[in-house]
N, C-alpha and C positions, 0 to 999 in steps of 0.2 A: 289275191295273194298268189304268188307262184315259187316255187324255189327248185333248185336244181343240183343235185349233189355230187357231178360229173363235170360242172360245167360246159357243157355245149354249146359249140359254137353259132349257129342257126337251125331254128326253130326247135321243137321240144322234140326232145327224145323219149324212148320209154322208162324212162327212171325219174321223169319229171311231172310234176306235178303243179296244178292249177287249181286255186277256189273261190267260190261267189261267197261273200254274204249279202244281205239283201233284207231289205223290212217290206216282205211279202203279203196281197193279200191273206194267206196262211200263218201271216206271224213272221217272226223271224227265222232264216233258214240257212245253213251253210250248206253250201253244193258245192259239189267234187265234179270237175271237166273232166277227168281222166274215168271217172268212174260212172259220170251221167245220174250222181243220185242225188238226194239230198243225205246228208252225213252229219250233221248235227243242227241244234237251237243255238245260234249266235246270242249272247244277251244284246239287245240294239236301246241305248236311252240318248233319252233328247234333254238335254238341258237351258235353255231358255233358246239360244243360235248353234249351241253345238248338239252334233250327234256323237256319243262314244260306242263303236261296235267294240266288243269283250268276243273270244274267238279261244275256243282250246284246240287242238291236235291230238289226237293219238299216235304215238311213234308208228303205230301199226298205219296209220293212213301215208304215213310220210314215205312208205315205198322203199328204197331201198339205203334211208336216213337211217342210221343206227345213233343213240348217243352213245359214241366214242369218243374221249376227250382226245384234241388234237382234226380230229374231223373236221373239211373246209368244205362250206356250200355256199351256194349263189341264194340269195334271196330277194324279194321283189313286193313291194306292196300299191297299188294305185286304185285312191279313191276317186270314184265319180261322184259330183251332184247334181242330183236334178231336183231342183226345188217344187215341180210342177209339172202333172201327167203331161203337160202341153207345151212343154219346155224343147225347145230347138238346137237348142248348142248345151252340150253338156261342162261341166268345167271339172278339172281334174287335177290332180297332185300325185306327181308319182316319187315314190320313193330315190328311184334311176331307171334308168331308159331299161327297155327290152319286153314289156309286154301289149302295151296300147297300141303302135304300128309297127306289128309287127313280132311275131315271136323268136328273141333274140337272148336265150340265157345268159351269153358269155358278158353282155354290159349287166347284170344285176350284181351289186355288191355282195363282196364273199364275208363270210361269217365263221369263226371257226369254236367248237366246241370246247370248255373248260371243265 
């Protein structure tokens, strides 16, 4: 997940933000790139072929996201799978281009606050 509340035009700037979730040997973990830590418990459930990750935020992690109605941000989400420690090609879904090759805010779709 990434998003960008400046929209920049290539690669990230310091008002942008990047995160992992991940079903960890430790469980489930949300990590902060910008911040190098881990930042929360994702809930992660599997349903017979699906996975659904559940994901909060705190405004306070979002940097310099304020909810202000009228606010326009970029945002960004791409899942990877790997079905198997020994998997070779991973397969992905990205929401829109700008974070897989390449860190490019200005293609993630903009969203604006209500």
């Amino acid at each position: 997940n990434a998003y960008d509340p400046v929209l920049s035009p290539g690669g990230y700037a310091d008002d942008d933000r990047e995160y992992v979730a991940a079903a960890t040997p430790k469980g489930p973990e949300l990590f902060s790139c910008k911040e190098r830590k881990v930042i929360g418990k994702p809930q992660i459930v599997r349903n017979g072929n699906k996975t659904i990750y559940l994901m909060r935020f705190a405004w306070s992690e979002l940097g310099s996201l304020k909810p202000v109605k009228g606010t326009v941000f970029g945002f960004n989400l791409v899942a990877f799978d790997y079905d198997s420690m020994e998997a070779k090609i991973s397969c992905q879904m990205e929401f829109s281009m700008g974070i897989t090759y390449g860190k490019f805010p200005a293609m993630f779709r903009r969203f604006i606050l209500e």
